[in-house]
N, C-alpha and C positions, 0 to 999 in steps of 0.2 A: 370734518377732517381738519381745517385749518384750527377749529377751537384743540381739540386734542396737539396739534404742534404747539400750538401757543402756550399751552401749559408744560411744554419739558424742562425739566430744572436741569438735565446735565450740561454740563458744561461743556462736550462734541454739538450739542444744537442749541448754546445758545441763540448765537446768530440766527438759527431757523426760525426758534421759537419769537424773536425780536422780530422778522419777514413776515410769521404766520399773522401777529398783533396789528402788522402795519397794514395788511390785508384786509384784515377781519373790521377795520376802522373805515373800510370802504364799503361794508356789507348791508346796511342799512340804508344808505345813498342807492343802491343798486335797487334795493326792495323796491323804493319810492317809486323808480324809474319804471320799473317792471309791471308796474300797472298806475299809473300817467295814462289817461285817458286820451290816445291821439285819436285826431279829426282825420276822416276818412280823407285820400285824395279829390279832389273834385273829378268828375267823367271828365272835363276837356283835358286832364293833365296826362290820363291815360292812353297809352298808342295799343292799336287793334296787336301789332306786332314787336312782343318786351325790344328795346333798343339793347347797344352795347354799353358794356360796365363803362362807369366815368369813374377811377379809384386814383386816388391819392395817399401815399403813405409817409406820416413824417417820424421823424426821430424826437422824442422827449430827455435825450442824454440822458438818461437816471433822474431827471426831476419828476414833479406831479405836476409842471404845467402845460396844459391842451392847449391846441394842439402839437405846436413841438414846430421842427424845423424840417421842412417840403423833401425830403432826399428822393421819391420815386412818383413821378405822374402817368396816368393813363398811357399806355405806347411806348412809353421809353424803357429802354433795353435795363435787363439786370443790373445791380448797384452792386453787387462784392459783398453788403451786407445780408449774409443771412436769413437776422429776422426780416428783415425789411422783404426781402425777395418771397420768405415762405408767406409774408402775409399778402404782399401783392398776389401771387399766387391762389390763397387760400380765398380771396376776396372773389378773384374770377370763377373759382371751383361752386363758388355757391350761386354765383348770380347767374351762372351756365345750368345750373340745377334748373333751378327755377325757372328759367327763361324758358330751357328747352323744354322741359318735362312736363310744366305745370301753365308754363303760359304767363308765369307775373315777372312782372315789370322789375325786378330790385327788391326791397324790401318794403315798401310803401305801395308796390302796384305804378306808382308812375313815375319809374327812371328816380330813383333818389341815389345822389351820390354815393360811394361805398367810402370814407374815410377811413384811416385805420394809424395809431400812435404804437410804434416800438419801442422798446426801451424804460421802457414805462418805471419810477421810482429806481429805489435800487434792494436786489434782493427781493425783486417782485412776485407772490407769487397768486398770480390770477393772473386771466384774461376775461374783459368783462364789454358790453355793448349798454352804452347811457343816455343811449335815447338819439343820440346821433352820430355816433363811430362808435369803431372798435379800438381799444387796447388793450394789449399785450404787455406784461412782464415778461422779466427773464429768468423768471426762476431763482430758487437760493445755491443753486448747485449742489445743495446735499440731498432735498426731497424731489424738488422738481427740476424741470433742463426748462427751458425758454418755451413759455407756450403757443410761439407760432408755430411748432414744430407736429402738431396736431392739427389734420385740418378739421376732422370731427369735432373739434372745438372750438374752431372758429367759425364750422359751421353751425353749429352749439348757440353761441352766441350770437351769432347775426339769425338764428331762427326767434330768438327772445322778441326782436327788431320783429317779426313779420306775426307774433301772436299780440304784441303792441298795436299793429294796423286792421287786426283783423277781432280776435276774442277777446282779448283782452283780459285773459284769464287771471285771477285775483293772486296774488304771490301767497296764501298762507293754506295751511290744510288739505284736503284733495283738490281743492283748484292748484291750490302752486305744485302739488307732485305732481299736476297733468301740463302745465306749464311749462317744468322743466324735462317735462316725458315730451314733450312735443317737440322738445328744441334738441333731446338727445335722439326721436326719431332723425329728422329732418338734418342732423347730425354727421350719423352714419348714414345716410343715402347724399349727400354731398363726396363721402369719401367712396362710397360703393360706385357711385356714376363715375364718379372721376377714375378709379383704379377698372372700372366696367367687372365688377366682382359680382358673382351671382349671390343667388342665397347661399348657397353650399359654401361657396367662397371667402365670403367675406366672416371676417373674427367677430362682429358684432359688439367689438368694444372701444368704449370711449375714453378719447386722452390716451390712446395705445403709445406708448414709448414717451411719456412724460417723464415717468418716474424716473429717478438714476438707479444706476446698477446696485446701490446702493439698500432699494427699498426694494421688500418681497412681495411684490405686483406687477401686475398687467397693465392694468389701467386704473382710472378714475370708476369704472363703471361696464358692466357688462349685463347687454342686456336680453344675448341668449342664456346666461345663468347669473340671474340676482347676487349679489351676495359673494360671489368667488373670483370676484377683481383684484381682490389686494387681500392681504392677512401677515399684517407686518409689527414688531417691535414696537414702533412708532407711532406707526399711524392706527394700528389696531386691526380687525378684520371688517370686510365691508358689509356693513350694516342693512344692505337693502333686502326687502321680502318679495321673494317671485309670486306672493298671492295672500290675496285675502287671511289664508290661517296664519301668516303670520305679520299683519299687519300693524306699524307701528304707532303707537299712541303717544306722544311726545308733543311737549310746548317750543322744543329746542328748534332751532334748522326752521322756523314760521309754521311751525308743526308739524317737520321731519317732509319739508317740499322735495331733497338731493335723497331723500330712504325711500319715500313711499312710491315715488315714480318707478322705482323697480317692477311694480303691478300692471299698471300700462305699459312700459316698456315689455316685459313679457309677452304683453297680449302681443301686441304689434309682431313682436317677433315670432312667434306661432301661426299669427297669421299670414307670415310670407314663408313660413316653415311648412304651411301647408300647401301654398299654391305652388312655392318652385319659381325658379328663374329670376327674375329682375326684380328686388323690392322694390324699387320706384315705378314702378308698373302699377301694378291693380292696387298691393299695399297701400303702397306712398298717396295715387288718386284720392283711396278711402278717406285715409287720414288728412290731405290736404282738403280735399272736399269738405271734412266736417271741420275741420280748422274757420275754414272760410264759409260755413253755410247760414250763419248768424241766428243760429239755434243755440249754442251755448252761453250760460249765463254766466257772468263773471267769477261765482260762486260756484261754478260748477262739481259736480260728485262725478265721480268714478261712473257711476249706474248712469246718469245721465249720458255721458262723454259716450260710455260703452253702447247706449241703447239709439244715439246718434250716429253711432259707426256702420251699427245694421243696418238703420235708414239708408243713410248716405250708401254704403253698398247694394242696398235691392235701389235705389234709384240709378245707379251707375250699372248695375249688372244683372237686375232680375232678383227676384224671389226665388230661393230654393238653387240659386247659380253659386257655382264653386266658392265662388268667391262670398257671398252673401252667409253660406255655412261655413267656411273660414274664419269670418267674424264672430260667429257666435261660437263656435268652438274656444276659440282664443279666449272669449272672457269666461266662457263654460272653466277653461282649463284655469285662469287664473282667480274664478270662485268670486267673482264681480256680476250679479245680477244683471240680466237683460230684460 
């Protein structure tokens, strides 16, 4: 998406297309991070019961230097800024996820700081997690609004942080599309807990109201229907396949990682389309289970992930239990071998 703005010659986005360049100059920095090998926490660092978030959020004025200047710590009341407040905000949405849901500690499992930079450059447009905080742009005000303004992408992003401590999944090919499929499950069930949206309920998509009025989209990403997030002038239409027959073969994107997650993405969402009620329930378990079950290889496939899912489900629920054929339906439906 950002390479397509960066290539507009009209002169209504130059400016964009000069935000998208400045962007796209941090996308390889990002790769590195994204599989950096970190060192598990040690058991003493861990508490039987996650503690409360420790977040700090600073302002970067429009510069690129980290971290920026302290404007909100842990406890202290709303600031008037915006970013500053949706991300203080957005930071507790996710460590509440986790805490409550799943049992871990933060993003490392033992109490790690949540830091997070607003303000980020100028004409910013990402939000990204490097290994030890989060930042946020502001968007160019023609394509995108200020990305704290999505917590599905912040919780996006701080999920990147927890397949870092745990799989480690490799940024390129069907590893990196299940990489970034993990971090857009884990996503939407930060905003689903928070909004307490059921399946029925909730949109199922990501970056919902980034775009400006401007652009003919929904979101960044939807992942009850592949492919029908956006279809704009601009930006183009969205390129992701809801399965296997129409899976993409490309060098671009570290092998189409932001297209081919559409595939998993679908499953996942099928399979809480099948049980009903609360993704983060039986779904979220599966998925967080095989996240963390240190069965996947850094190189992982699709067939692998999918054929770990089923495990991870007949261990958590039985064999032949609703939930166990849920999973295998879902990759049934999206034509991914089990």
């Amino acid at each position: 998406m950002l390479r397509r703005i960066a290539a507009q010659n009209e002169p209504r986005l130059r400016a964009v297309a000069r935000a998208a360049k400045e962007s796209l100059l941090h996308i390889k920095d990002l790769q590195a991070i994204r599989t950096a090998p970190i060192p598990p926490a040690p058991p003493s660092a861990r508490q039987a019961k996650p503690g409360p978030p420790q977040r700090t959020i600073f302002d970067a004025e429009s510069s690129e230097n980290l971290p920026g200047r302290v404007v909100r710590k842990e406890g202290a009341p709303p600031v008037g800024d915006t970013a500053a407040d949706e991300a203080y905000d957005g930071l507790g949405s996710t460590h509440r996820l986790y805490g409550e849901i799943f049992g871990r500690d933060s993003i490392d499992d033992a109490g790690l700081a949540l830091d997070a930079t607003v303000h980020y450059g100028t004409l910013y447009d990402n939000a990204f997690w490097d290994g030890s905080q989060m930042v946020f742009g502001d968007g160019d005000g023609q394509i995108f609004q200020r990305f704290t303004k999505s917590v599905s992408v912040i919780g996006h992003e701080l999920a990147h942080g927890v397949t870092q401590y745990t799989a480690n999944l490799a940024y390129r090919n069907q590893a990196g599309a299940l990489n970034e499929s993990m971090s857009d499950v884990f996503g939407v069930l930060v905003e689903q807990y928070l909004k307490q949206e059921s399946v029925e309920q909730a949109s199922w998509l990501i970056g919902e109201g980034l775009f400006t009025d401007q652009v003919q989209g929904a979101a960044l990403r939807s992942m009850k229907a592949p492919g029908t997030a956006y279809d704009d002038d601009v930006l183009g239409k969205d390129p992701q396949p809801d399965s296997m027959d129409t899976y993409v073969r490309t060098s671009a994107d570290n092998g189409g990682v932001h297209i081919n997650s559409g595939i998993p993405n679908r499953a996942f969402y099928v399979v809480a389309e099948e049980l009903g009620g609360n993704a983060w329930e039986a779904p979220g378990q599966i998925w967080y289970g095989t996240l963390t079950s240190g069965a996947l290889p850094a190189t992982c496939t699709f067939g692998k992930f999918a054929k770990t899912t089923v495990t991870t489900a007949e261990e958590l629920f039985g064999a032949g239990s609703p939930e166990h054929d849920a999973v295998r339906k879902a990759w049934d439906t999206v034509k991914v071998k089990v």
